[in-house]
Steps between C-alpha positions, in 0.01 A plus 500: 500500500707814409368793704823724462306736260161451688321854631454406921243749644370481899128556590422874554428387882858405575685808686793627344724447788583131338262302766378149456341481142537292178593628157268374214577482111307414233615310224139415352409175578736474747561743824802483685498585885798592706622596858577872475744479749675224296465565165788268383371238728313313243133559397129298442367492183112452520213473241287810520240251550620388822645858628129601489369190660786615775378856579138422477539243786743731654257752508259313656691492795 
């Protein structure tokens, strides 16, 4: 999947001081997740679907 013109946006609870946090961007069905600290290291691409089913269990915890 081409993400080279994809918009990458960080949660509003990562600190700007480029700490441990993933980059998320959304491509409709589709959202890509990344390693801020290595953004040309690759990326997941996840169904919306299961990125909620993710963060609702992750929550949980």
């Amino acid at each position: 999947m081409d993400v080279s013109r994809a918009t990458w946006r960080k949660s509003s609870y990562s600190s700007g001081n480029g700490g441990n946090c993933v980059e998320l961007a959304d491509l409709g069905a589709v959202v890509c997740v990344r390693d801020s600290k290595d953004r040309d290291g690759g990326h997941l691409d996840v169904s919306r679907g299961a990125l909620r089913a993710l963060l609702a269990d992750l929550k949980q915890r």
